[in-house]
N, C-alpha and C positions, 0 to 999 in steps of 0.2 A: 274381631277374632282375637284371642287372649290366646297367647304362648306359657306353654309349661316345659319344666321339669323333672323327672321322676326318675330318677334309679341310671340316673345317665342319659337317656328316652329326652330327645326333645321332642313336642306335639303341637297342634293348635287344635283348639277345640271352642263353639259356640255354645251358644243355649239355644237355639234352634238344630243343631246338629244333636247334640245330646236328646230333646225332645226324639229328634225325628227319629235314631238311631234305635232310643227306646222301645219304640211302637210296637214292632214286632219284637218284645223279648219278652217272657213270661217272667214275671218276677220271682223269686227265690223268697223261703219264709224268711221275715226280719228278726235278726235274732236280737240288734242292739241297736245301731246307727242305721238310721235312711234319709232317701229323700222324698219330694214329691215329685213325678213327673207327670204329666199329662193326666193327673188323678189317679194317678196308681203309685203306690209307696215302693220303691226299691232298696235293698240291703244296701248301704253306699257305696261297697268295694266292687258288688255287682257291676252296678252303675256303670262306674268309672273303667273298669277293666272291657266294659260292652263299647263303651264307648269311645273310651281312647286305644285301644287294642293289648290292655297290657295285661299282663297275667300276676293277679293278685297275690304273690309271693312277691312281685316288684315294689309294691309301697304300701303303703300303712292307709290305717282309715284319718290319720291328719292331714295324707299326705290329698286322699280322694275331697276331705272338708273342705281345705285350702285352695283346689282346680273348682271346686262348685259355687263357695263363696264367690270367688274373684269372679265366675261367670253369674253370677246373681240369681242360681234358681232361687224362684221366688217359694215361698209357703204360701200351703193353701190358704185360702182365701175361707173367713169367715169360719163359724164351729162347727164341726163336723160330729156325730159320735162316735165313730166308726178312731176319731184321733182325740179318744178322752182319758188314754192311756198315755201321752206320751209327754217327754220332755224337753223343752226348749234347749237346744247348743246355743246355736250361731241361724240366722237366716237360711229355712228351709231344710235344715237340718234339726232330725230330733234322734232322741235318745228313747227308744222303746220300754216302756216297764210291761213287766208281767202283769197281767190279769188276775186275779183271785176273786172268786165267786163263793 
């Protein structure tokens, strides 16, 4: 269990708690930053405010990069098409580009 930070907020939070917490959250369209969880891409401020209870005027998307890193969600595994739009940050974080057809 890894201890955070955030806006004064101390927390702890897993990578099985985050999975699990996910489950039932319907994801929000990604506009820039996300992650993967359980095979479904979340916005990453989403994420983190579902999961550590905090309300997204509290911290920044470094601050969400920084709690998911340190818990290692992984990326997806192998190419997918559905993520041939996107761009590498940091482990399991990407940077979403537009589409143009």
């Amino acid at each position: 269990m890894a201890q955070f930070t955030i806006g004064g907020v101390q927390f702890e939070l897993t990578r099985e708690e985050v999975q699990a917490k996910l489950r039932s959250v319907t994801p929000e369209p990604v506009r820039e930053l996300f992650i993967d969880v359980n095979g479904t891409r979340y916005p990453i401020k989403q994420a983190l405010s579902e999961t550590a209870g905090l309300q997204r005027g509290m911290f920044t998307s470094h601050d969400a990069i920084r709690v998911f890193r340190k818990l290692s969600i992984p990326e997806p595994a192998g190419p997918c098409r559905k993520w041939r739009h996107r761009v590498y940050v940091r482990p399991g974080i990407y940077l979403q580009e537009s589409q143009r057809d």
